[in-house]
C-alpha positions as semicolon CSV with decimal commas, in nm:
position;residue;x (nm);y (nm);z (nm)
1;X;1,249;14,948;-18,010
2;X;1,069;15,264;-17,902
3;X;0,986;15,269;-17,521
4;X;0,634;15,264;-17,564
5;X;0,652;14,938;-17,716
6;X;0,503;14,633;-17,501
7;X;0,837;14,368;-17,413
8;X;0,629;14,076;-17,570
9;X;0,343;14,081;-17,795
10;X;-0,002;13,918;-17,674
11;X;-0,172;13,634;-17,876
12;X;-0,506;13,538;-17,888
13;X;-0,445;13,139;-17,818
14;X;-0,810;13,039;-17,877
15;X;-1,168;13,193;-17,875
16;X;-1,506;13,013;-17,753
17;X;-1,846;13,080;-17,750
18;X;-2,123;12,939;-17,567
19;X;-2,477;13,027;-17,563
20;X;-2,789;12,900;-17,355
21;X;-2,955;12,561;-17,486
22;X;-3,303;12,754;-17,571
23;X;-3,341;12,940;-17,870
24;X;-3,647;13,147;-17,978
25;X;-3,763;13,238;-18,367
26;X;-3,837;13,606;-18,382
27;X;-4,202;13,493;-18,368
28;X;-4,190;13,348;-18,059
29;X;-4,014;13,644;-17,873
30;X;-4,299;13,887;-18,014
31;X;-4,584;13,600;-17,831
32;X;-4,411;13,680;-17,543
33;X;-4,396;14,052;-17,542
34;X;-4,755;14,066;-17,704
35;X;-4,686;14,344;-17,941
36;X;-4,977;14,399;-18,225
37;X;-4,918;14,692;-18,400
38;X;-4,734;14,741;-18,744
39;X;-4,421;14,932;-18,618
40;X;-4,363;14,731;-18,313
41;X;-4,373;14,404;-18,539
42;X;-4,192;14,525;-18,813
43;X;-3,865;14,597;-18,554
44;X;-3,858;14,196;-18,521
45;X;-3,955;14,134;-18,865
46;X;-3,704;14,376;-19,047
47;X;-3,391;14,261;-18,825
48;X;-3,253;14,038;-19,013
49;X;-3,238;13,804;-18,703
50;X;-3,383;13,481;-18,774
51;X;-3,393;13,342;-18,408
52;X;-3,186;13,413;-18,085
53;X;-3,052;13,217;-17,769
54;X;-3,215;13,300;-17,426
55;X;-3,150;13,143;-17,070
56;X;-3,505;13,116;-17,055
57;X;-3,736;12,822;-16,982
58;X;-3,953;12,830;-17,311
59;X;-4,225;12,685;-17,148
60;X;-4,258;13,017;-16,905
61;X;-4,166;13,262;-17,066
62;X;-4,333;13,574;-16,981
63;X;-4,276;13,977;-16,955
64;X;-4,411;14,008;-16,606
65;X;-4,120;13,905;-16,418
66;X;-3,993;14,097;-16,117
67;X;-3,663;14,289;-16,033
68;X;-3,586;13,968;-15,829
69;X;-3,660;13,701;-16,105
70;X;-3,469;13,920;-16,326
71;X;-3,159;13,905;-16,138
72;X;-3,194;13,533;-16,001
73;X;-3,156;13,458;-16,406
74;X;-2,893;13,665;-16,473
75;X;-2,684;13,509;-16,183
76;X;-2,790;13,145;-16,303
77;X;-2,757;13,243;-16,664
78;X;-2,390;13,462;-16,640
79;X;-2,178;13,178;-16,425
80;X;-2,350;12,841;-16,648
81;X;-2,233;13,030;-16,994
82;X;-1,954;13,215;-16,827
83;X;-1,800;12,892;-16,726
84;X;-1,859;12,671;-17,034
85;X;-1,712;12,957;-17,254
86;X;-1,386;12,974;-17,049
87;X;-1,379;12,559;-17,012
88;X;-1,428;12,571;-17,381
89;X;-1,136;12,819;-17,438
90;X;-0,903;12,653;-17,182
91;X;-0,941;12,313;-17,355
92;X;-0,897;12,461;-17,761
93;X;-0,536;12,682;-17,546
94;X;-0,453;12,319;-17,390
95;X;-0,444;12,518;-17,057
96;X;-0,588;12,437;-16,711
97;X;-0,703;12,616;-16,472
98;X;-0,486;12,667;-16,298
99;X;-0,228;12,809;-16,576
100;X;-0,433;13,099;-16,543
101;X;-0,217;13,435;-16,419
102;X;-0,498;13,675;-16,471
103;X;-0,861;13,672;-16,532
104;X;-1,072;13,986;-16,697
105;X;-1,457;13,939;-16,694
106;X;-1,697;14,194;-16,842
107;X;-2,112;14,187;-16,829
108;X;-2,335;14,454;-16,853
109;X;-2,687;14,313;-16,782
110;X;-2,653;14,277;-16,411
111;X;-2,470;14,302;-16,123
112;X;-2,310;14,061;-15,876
113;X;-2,088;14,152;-15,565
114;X;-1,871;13,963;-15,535
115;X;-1,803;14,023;-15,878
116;X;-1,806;13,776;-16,180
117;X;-1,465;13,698;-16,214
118;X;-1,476;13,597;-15,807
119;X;-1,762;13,384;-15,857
120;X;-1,593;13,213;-16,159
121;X;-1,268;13,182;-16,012
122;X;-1,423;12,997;-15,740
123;X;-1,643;12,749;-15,997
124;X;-1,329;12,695;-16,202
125;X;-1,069;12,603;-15,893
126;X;-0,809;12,864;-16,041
127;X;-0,504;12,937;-15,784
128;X;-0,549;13,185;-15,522
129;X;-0,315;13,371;-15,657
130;X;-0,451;13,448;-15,972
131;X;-0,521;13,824;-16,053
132;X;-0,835;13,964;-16,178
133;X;-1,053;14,269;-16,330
134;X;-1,383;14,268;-16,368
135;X;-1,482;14,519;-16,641
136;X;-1,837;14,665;-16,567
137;X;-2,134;14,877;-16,713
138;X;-1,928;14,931;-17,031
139;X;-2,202;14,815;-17,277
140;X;-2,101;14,649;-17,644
141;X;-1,769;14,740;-17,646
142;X;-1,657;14,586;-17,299
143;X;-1,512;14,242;-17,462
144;X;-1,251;14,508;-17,653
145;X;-1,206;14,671;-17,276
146;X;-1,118;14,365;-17,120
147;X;-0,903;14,271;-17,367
148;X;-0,712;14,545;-17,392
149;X;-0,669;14,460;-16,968
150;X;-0,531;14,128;-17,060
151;X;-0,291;14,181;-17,344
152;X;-0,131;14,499;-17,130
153;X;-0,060;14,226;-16,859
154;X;0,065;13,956;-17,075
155;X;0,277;14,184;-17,296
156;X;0,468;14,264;-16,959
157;X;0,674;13,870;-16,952
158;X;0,616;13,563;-17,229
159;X;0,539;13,298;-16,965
160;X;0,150;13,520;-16,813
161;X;-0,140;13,322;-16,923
162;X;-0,507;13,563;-16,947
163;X;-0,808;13,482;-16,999
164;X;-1,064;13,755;-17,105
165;X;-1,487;13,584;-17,075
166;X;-1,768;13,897;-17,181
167;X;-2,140;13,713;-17,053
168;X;-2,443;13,896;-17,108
169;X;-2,797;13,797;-17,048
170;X;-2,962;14,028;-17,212
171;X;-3,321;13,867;-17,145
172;X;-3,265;13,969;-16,801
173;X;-3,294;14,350;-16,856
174;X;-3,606;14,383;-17,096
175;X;-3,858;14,654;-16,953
176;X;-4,245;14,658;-17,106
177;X;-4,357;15,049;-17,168
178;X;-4,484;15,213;-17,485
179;X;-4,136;15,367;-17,595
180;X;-4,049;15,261;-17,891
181;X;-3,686;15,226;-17,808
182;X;-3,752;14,950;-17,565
183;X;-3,932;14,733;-17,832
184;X;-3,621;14,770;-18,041
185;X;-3,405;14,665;-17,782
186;X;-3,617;14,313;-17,732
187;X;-3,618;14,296;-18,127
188;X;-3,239;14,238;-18,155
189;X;-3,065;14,173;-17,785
190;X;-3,010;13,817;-17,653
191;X;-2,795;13,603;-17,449
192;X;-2,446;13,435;-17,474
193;X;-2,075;13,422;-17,373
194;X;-1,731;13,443;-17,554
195;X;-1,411;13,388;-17,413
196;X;-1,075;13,457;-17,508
197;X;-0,736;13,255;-17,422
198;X;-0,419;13,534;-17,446
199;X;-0,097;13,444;-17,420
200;X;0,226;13,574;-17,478
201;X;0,361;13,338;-17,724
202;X;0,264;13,004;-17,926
203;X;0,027;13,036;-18,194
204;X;-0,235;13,284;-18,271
205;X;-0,261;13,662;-18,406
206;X;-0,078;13,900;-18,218
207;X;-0,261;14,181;-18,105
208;X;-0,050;14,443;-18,259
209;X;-0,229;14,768;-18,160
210;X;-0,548;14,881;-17,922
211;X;-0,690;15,195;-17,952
212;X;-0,988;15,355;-17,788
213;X;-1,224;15,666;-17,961
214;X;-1,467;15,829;-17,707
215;X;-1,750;16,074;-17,835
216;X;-1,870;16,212;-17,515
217;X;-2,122;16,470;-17,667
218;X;-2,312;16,126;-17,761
219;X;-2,295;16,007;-17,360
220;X;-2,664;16,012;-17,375
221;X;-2,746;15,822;-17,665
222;X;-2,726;15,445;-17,552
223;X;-2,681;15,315;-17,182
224;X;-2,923;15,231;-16,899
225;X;-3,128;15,393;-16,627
226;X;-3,276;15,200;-16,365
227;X;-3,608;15,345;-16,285
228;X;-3,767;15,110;-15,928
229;X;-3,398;14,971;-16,001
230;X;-3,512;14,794;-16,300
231;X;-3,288;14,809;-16,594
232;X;-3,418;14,982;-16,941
233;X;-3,190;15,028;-17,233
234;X;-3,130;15,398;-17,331
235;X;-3,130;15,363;-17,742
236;X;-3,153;15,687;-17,966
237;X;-3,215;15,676;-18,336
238;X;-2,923;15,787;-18,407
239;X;-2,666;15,532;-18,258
240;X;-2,667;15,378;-18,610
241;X;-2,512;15,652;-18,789
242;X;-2,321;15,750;-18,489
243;X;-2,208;15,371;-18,440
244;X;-2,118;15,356;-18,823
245;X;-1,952;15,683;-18,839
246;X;-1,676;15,591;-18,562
247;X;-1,599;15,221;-18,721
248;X;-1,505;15,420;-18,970
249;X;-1,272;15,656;-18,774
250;X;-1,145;15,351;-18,551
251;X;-1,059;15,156;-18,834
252;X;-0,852;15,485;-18,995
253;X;-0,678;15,520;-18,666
254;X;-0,577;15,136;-18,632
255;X;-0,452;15,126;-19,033
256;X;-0,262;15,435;-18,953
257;X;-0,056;15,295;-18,674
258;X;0,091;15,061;-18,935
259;X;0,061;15,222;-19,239
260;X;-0,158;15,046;-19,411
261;X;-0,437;15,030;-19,654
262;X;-0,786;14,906;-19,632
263;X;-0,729;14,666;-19,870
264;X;-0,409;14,523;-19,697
265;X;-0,699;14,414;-19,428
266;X;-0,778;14,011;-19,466
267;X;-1,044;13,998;-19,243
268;X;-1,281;14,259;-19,095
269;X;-1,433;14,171;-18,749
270;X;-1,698;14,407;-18,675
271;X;-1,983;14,429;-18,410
272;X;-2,285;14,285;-18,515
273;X;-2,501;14,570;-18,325
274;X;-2,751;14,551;-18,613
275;X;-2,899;14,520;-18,942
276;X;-2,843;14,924;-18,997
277;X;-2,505;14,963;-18,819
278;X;-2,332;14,716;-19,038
279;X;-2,491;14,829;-19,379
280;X;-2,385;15,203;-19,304
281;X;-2,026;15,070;-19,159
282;X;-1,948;14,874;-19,511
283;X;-2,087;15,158;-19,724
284;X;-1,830;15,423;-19,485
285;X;-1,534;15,128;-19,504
286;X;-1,600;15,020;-19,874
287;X;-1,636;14,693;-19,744
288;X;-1,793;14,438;-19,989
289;X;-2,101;14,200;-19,876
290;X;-1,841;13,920;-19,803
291;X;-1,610;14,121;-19,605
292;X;-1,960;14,207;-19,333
293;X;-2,080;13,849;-19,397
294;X;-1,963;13,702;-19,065
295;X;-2,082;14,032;-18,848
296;X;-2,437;13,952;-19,091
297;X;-2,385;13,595;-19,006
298;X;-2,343;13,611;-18,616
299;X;-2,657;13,894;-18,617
300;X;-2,900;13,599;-18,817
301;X;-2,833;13,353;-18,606
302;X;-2,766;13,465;-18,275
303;X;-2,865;13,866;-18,238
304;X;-2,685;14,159;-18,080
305;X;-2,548;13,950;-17,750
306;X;-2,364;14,338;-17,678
307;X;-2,021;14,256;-17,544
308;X;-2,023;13,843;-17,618
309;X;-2,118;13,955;-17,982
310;X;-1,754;14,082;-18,101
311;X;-1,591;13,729;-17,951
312;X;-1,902;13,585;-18,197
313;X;-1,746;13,750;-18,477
314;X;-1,384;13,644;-18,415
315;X;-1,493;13,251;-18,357
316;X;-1,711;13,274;-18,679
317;X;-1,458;13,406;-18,874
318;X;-1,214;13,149;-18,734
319;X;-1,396;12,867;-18,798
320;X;-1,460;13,006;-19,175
321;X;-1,123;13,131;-19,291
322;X;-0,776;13,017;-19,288
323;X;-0,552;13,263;-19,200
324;X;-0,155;13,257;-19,338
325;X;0,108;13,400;-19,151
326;X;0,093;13,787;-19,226
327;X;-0,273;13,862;-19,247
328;X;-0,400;14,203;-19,123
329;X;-0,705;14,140;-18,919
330;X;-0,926;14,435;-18,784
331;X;-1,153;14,405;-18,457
332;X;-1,411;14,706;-18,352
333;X;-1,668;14,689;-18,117
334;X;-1,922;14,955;-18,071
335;X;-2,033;15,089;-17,688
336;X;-2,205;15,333;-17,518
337;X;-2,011;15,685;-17,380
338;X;-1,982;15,674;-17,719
339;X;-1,674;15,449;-17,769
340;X;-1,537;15,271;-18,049
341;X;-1,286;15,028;-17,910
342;X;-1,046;14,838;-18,154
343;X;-0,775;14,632;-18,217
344;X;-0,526;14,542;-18,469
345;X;-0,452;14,148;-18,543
346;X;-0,151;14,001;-18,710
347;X;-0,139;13,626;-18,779
């Protein structure tokens, strides 16, 4: 065995997802945002999002909230989902609490100090010893981050329990203005949590490789800025063929470390960042329809929920397929710097 080699492979145990009890038809978001003209409308309408799940109060919903209301939601919103997500994957691992060796957390739609794994650890009574990352302002791809965390520290001894838990509420960082960018960005984004139970044995796919693909020239392509410290997503034109483009390369990179072919891939669990991304990303991977139906599936139903979206993915395609011992699986998430993170699955 080569020395670069981990001692013990990491397993994803079990995935959950949770999202907040309100959901809003396409329709309902535009009432709220009060957009009239064509192009504005036809963002929502040409999405192929069919509704989305917001930790919002339908009956006030509104686009004049403050920086404060903003952030009071977030906090609500992140710890309610963040916790049932991890409950959720605790109970499908048959784990407690306090099994838990390590915790990673990763959100990108606000900020809390102490950070989200502290204020979790403290709502889910783990041991005081439990170690902890919390995996911040990395956009889409931040799930794939903090998972990459996790497996390093359980593929260091068999007996480390990890859980990895991405939370976004994305309804908390809308901004009204007149670029068009912005009205893209509250046609597709919503809220919801994923969370991921790694072990480093029982049952599960083995994580077999990560790998990580940074296009810097593209830094200022998708991200925030925080103008009166309000957040507003930064979200060029070209991230879809940018996105696409490095799938593409990350899933070349993660077949090469094994040697194998695209069609020795079972199951293909990409971002769902949108309608656009995904048709350019089968087209570059020769994927067919059914291959992208579960990224498709995850966008209809629930939107771009950036970093809970790839954990999405993996629990839809879960719940769908039945794996047999030996299946390739491949994982990519999509993120702003520009990064493709990605791993390799082995059932």
């Amino acid at each position: 065995m080569s020395m670069s080699m981990p001692t013990h492979m990491a397993r994803i145990a079990a995935v959950a997802t949770a999202s907040p009890s309100t959901r809003f038809t396409q329709d309902e978001v535009l009432a709220v945002f009060g957009y009239d003209d064509p192009q504005r409308r036809g963002f929502f309408e040409r999405s192929d999002i069919d509704g989305r799940y917001m930790y919002v109060d339908r009956d006030h919903a509104r686009a004049d909230e403050n920086v404060d209301d903003l952030h009071a939601r977030f906090q609500a919103g992140a710890l309610e989902l963040g916790e049932t997500a991890i409950r959720r994957a605790l109970d499908l691992a048959g784990w407690k609490p306090d099994d838990l060796d390590f915790l990673a957390t990763t959100t990108c739609t606000g900020r809390l100090t102490p950070s989200l794994d502290a204020h979790l650890i403290a709502r889910l009574g783990c041991r005081p010893d439990v170690q902890r990352v919390h995996v911040g302002d990395t956009g889409c791809a931040s799930a794939m981050v903090a998972l990459q965390q996790a497996s390093n520290y359980v593929a260091a001894s068999r007996a480390r329990r990890a859980l990895v838990v991405a939370v976004e509420i994305c309804s908390a960082a809308y901004f009204l203005d007149d670029r068009l960018e912005s009205a893209v960005a509250h046609a597709i984004f919503a809220d919801g949590a994923g969370a991921l139970a790694v072990a480093g044995d029982g049952v599960g796919p083995s994580i077999i490789a990560h790998r990580t693909l940074f296009r810097p020239e593209h830094l200022d392509a998708m991200g925030f800025e925080y103008p009166g410290g309000r957040p507003r997503v930064i979200l060029s034109k070209d991230v879809r063929r940018i996105g696409a483009g490095m799938m593409g390369e990350m899933a070349a990179i993660l077949l090469a470390t094994q040697g194998l072919k695209r069609e020795d891939i079972a199951f293909w669990i990409l971002h769902s960042a949108g309608r656009r991304v995904i048709d350019r990303a089968r087209a570059l991977l020769e994927l067919s329809e059914e291959q992208v139906g579960h990224s498709r599936s995850v966008l209809r139903h629930y939107g771009n929920m950036s970093s809970a979206t790839i954990l999405f993915v993996l629990a839809e395609t879960l719940r769908h397929e039945a794996p047999v011992p030996g299946d390739w699986g491949v994982m990519i998430a999509l993120g702003p710097g520009f990064a493709a993170e990605g791993a390799l699955l082995r059932w």
